[in-house]
KOLDO-590045 format. One line per field, with one value per atom (N, C-alpha, C, CB): residue number from 0; atom name; x, y negated, z negated; residue in three letters. Coordinates in Angstrom, 1 decimal, m for minus. Each point is the difference from the previous one (the first is absolute). Glycine has a CB too. Layout:
<zakes>
num = [NUM; ...] .
atome = [CA; ...] .
east = [X; ...] .
north = [Y; ...] .
up = [Z; ...] .
residu = [Ala; ...] .
</zakes>
This chain:
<zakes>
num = [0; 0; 0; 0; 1; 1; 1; 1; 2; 2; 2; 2; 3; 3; 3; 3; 4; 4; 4; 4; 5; 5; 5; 5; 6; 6; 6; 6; 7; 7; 7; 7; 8; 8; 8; 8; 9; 9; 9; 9; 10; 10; 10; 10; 11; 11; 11; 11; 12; 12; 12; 12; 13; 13; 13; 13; 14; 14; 14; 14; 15; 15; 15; 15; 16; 16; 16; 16; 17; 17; 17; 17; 18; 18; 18; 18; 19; 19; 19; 19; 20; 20; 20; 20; 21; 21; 21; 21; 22; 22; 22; 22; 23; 23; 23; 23; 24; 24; 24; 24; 25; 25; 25; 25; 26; 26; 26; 26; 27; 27; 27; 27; 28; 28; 28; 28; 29; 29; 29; 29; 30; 30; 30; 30; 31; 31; 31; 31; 32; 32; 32; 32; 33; 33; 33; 33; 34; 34; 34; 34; 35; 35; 35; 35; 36; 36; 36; 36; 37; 37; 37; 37; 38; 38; 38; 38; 39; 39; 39; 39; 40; 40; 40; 40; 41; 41; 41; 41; 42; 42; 42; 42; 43; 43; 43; 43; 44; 44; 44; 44; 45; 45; 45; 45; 46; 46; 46; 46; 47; 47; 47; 47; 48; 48; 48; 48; 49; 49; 49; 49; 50; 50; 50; 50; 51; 51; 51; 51; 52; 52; 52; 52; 53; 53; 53; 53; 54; 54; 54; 54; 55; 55; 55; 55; 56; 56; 56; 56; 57; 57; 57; 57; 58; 58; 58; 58; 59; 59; 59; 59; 60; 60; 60; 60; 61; 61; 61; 61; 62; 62; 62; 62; 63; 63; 63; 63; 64; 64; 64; 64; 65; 65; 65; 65; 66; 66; 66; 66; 67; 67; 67; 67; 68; 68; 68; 68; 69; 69; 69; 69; 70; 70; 70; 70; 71; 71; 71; 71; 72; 72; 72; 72; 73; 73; 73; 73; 74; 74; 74; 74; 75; 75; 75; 75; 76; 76; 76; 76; 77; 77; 77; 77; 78; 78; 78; 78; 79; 79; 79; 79; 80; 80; 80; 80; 81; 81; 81; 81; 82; 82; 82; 82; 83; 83; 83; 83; 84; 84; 84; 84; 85; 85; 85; 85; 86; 86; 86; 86; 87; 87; 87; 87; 88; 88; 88; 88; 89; 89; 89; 89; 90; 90; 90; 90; 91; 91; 91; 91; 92; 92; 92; 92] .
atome = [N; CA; C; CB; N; CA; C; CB; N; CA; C; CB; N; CA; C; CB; N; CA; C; CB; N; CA; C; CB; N; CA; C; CB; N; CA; C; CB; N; CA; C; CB; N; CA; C; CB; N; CA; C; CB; N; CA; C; CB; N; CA; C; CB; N; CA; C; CB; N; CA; C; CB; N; CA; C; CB; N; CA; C; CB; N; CA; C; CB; N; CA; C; CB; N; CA; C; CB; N; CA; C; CB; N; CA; C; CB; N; CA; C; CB; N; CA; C; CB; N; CA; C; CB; N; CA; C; CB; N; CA; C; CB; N; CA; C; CB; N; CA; C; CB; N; CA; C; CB; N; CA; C; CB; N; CA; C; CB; N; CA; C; CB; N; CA; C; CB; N; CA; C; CB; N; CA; C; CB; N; CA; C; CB; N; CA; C; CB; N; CA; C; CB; N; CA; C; CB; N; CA; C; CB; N; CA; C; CB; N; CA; C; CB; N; CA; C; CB; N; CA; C; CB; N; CA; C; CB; N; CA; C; CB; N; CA; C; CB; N; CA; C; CB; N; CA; C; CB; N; CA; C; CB; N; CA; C; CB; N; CA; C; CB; N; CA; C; CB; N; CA; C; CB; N; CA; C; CB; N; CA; C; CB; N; CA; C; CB; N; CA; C; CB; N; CA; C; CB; N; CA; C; CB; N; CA; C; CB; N; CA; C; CB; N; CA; C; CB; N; CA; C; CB; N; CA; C; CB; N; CA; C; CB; N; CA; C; CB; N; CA; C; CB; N; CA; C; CB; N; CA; C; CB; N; CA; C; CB; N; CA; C; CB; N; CA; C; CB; N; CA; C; CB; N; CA; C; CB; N; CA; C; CB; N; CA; C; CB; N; CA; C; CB; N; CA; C; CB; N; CA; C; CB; N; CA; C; CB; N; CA; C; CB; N; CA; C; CB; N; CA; C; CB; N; CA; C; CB; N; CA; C; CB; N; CA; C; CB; N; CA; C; CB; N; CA; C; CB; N; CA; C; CB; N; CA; C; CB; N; CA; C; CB] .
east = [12.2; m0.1; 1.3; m2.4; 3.2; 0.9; 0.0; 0.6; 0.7; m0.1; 0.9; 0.0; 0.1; 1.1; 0.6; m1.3; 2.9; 0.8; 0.9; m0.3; m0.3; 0.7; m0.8; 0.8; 0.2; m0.7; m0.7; 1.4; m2.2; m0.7; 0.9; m3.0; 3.1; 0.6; m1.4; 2.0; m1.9; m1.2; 0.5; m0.8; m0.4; m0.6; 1.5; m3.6; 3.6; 0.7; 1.7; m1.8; 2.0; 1.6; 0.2; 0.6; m2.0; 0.3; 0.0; m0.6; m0.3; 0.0; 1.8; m2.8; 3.0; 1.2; 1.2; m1.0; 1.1; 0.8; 0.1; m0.8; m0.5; m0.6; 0.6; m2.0; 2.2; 0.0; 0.8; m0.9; 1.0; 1.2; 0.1; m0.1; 1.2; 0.4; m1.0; 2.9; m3.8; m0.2; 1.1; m2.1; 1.4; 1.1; m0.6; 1.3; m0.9; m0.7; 0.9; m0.9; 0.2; 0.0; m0.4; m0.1; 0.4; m0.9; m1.1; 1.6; m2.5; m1.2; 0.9; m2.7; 2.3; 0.6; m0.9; 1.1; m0.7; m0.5; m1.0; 2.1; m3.2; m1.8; 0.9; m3.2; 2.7; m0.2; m0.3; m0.4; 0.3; m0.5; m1.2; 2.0; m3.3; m1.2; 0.3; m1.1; 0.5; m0.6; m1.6; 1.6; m1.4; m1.4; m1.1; 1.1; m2.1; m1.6; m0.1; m1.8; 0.9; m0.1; m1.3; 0.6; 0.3; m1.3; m1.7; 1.7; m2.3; m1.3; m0.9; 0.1; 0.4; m0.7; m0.2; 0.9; 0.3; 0.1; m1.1; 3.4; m4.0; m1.3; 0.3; m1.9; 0.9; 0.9; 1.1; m1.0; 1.1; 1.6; 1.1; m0.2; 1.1; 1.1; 1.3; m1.1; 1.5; 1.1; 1.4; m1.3; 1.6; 1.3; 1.2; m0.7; 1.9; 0.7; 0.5; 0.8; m0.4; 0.8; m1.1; 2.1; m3.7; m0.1; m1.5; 1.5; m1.5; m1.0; m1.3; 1.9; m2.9; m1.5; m0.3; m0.8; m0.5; m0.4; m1.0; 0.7; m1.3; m1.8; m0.4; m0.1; m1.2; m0.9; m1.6; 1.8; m2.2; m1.6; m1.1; 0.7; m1.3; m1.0; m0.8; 0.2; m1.1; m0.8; m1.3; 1.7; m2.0; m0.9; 0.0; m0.4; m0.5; 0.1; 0.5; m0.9; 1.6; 1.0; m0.1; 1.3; m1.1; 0.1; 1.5; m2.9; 4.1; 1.3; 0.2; 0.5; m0.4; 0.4; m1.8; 3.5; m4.3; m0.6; m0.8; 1.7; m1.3; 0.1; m0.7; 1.8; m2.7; m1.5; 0.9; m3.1; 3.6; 0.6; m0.9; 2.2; m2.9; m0.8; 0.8; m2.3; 1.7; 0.5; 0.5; m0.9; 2.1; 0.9; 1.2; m2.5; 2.4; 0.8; 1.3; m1.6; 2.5; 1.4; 0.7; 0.0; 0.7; 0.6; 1.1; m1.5; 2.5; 1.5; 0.3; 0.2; 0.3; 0.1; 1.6; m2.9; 3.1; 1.1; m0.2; 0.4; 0.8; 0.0; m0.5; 1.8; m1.5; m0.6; m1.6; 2.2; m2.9; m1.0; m0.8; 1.0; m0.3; m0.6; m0.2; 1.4; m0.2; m0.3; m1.5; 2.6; m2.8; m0.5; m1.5; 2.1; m2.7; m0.9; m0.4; 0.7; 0.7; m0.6; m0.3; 1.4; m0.4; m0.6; m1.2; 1.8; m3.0; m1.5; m0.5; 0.3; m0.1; m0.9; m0.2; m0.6; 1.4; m1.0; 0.9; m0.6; 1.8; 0.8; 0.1; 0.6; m0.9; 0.4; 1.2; m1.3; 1.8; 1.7; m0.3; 0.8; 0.5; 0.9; 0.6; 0.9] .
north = [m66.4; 1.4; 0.5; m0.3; 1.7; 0.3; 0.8; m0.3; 0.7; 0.3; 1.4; m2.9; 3.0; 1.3; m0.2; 1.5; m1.8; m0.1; 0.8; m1.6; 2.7; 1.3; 0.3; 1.3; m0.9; 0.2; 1.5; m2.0; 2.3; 1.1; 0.6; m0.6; 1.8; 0.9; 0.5; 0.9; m0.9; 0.9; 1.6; m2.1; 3.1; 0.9; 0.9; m1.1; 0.5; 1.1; 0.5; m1.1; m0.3; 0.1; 0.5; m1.9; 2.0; 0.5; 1.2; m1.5; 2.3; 1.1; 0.6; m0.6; 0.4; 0.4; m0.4; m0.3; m0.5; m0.1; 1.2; m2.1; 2.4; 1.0; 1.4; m1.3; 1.8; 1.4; 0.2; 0.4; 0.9; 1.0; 1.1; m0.5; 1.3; 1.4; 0.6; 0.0; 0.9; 1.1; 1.7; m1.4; 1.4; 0.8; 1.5; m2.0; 3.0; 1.4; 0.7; 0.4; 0.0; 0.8; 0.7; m0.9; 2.4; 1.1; 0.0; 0.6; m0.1; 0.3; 1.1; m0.5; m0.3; 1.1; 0.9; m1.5; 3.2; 1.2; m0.5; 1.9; m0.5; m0.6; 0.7; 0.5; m0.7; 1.0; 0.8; m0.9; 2.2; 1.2; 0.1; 1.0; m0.1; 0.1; 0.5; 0.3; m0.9; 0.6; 0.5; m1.8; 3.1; 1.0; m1.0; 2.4; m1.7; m1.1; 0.6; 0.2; m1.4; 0.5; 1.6; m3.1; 3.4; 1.2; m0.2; 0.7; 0.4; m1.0; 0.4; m0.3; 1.1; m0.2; m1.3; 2.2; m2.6; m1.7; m1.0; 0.0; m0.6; m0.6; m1.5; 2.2; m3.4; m1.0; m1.0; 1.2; m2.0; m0.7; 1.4; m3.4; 3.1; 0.8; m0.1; 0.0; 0.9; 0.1; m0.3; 2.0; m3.2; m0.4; 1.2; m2.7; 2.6; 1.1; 0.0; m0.2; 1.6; 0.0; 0.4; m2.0; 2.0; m0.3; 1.1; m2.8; 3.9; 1.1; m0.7; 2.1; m1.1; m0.6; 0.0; 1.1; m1.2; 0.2; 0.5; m1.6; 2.2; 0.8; m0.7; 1.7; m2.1; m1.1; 1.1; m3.2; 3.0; 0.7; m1.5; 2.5; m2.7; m0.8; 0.3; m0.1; m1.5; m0.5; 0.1; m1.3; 0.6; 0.0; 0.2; m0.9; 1.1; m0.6; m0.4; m0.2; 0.7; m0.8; m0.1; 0.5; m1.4; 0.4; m0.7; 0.2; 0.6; m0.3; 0.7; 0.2; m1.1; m0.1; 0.7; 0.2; m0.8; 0.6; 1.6; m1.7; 2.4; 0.9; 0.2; m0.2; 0.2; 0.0; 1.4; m1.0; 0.6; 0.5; 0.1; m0.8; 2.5; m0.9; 0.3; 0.2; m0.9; 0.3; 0.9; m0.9; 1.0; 1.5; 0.3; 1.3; m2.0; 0.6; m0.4; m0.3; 1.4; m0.5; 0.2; 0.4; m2.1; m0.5; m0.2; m0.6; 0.7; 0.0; m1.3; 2.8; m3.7; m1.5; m0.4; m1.0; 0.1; m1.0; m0.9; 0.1; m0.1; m0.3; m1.6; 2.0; m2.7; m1.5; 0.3; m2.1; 2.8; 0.2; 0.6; 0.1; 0.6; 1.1; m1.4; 3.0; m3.8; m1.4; m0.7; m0.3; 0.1; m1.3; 1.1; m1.7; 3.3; 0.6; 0.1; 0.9; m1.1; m0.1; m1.3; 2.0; m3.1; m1.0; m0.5; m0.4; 0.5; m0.1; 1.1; m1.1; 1.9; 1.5; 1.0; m0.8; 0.9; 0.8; 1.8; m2.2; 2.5; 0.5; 0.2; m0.5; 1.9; 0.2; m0.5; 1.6; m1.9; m0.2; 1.1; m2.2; 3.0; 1.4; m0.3; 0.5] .
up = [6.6; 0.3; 0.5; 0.6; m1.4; 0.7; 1.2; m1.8; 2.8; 1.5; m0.6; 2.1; m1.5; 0.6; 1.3; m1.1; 0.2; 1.3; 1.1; m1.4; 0.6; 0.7; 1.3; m2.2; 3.6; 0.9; 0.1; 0.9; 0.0; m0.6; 1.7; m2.0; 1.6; 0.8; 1.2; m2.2; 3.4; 0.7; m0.2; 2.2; m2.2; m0.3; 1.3; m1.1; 1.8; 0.9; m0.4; 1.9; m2.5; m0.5; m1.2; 1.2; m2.0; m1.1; 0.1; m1.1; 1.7; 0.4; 0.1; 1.1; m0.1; 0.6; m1.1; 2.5; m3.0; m1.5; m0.7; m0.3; m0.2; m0.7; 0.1; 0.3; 1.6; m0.1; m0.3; 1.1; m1.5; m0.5; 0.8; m2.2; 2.5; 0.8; m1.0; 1.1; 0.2; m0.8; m0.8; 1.7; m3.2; m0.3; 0.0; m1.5; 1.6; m0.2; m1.0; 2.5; m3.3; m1.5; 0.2; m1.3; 1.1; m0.5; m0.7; 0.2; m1.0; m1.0; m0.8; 1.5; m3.0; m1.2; 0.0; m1.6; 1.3; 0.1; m1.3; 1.2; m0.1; m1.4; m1.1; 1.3; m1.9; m1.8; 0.2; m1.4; 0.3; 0.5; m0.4; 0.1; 0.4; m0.5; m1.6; 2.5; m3.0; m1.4; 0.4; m1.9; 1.0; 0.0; m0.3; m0.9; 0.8; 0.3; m2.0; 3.9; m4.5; m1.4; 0.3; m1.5; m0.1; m0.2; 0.2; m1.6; 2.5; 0.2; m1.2; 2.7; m3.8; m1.4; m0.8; 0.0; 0.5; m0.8; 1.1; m1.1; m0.2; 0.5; m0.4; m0.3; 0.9; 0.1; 0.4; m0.6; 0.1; 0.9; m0.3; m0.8; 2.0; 0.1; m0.7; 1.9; m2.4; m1.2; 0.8; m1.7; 0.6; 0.6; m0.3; m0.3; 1.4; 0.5; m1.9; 3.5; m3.8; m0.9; m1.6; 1.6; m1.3; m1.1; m0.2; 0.0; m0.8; 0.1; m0.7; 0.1; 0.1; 0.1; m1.5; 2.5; m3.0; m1.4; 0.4; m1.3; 0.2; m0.2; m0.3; m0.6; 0.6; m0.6; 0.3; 0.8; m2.0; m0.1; 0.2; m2.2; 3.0; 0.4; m1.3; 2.8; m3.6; m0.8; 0.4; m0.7; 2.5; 0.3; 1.1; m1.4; 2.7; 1.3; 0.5; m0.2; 1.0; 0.8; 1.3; m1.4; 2.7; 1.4; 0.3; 0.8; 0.0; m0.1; 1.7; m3.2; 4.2; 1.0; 1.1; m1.1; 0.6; 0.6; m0.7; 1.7; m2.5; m0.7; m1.5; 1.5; m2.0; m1.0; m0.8; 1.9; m3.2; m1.0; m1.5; 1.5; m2.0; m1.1; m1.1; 0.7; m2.3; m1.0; 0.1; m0.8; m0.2; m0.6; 1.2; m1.2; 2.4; 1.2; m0.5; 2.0; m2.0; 0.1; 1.3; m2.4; 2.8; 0.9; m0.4; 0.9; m0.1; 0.4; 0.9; m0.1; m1.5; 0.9; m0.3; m0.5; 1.1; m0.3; m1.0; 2.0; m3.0; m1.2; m0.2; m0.2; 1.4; m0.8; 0.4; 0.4; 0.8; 0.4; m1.3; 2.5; m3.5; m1.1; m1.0; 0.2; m0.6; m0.7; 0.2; 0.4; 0.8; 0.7; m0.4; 2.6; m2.3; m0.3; m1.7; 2.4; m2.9; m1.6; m0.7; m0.3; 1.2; m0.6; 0.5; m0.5; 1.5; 0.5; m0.6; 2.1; m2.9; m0.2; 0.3; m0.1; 1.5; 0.8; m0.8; 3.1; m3.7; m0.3; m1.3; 1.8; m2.6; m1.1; m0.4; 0.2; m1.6; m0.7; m0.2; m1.2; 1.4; m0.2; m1.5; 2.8] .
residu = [Unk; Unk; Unk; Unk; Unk; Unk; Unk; Unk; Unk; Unk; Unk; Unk; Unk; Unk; Unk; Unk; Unk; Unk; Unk; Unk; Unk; Unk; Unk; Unk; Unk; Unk; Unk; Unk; Unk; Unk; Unk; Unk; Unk; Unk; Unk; Unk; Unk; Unk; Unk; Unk; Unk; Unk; Unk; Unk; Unk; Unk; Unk; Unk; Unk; Unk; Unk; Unk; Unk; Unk; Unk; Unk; Unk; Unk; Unk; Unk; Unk; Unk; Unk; Unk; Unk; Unk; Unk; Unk; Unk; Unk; Unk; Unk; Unk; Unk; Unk; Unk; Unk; Unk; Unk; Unk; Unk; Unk; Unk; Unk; Unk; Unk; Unk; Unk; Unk; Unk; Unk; Unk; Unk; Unk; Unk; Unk; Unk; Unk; Unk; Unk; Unk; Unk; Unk; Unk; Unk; Unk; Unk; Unk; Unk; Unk; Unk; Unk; Unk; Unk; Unk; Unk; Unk; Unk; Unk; Unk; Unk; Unk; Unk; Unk; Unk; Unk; Unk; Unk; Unk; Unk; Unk; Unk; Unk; Unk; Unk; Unk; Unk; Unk; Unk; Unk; Unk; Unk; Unk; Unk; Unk; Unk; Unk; Unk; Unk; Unk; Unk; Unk; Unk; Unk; Unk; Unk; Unk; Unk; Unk; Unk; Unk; Unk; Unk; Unk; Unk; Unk; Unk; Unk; Unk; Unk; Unk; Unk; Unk; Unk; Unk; Unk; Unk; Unk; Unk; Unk; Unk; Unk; Unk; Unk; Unk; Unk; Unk; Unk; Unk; Unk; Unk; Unk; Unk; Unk; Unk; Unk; Unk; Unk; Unk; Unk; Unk; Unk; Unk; Unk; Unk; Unk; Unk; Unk; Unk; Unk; Unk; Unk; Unk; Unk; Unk; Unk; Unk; Unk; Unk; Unk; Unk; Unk; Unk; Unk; Unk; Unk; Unk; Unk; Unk; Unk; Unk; Unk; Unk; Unk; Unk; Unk; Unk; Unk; Unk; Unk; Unk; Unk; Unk; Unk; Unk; Unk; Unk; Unk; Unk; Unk; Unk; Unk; Unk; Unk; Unk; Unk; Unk; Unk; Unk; Unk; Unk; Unk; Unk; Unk; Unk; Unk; Unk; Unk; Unk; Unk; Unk; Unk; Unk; Unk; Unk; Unk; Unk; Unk; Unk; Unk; Unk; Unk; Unk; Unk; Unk; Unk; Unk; Unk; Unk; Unk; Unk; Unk; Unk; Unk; Unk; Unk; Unk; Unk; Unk; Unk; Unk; Unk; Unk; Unk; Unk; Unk; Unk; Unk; Unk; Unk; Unk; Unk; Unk; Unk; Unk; Unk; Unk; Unk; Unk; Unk; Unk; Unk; Unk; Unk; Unk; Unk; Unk; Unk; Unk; Unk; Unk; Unk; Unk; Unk; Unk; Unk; Unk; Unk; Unk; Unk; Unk; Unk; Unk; Unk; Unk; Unk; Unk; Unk; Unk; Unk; Unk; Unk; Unk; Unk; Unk; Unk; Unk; Unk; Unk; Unk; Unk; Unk; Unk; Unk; Unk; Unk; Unk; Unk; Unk; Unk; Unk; Unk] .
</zakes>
């Protein structure tokens, strides 16, 4: 069976090894708010930079809580309009 021949340090000297001066940094300035999305767009939220689509609902829909029937046209985010035509729920234009 092998040993280990290193001695083990006690807990108190390692500590004190360890410290470092504390340093003080400022905090980098927040970012600036960006506006809240349009609350016509229904759905996940549209990433910055990238405008909504129309989509006419196929069938039934409930979308955040919210009971949408056939024929409704919603103002979605474009992979959100994808992801609705490839399950059904969304006419092809």
């Amino acid at each position: 069976m092998a040993t280990n021949s290193t001695p083990k340090k006690p807990a108190a000297d390692a500590a004190a090894e360890e410290s470092v001066e504390a340093v003080t940094e400022t905090a980098p300035p927040r970012p600036a708010r960006t506006a809240a999305a349009d609350p016509d767009v229904v759905g996940p939220a549209l990433p910055a930079g990238v405008d909504p689509v129309t989509v006419t609902l196929a069938h039934h829909h409930t979308i955040d809580g919210t009971d949408y029937p056939p024929g409704a046209k919603l103002l979605v985010s474009p992979d959100y309009a994808q992801r609705l035509h490839g399950q059904g729920y969304a006419t092809q234009v």
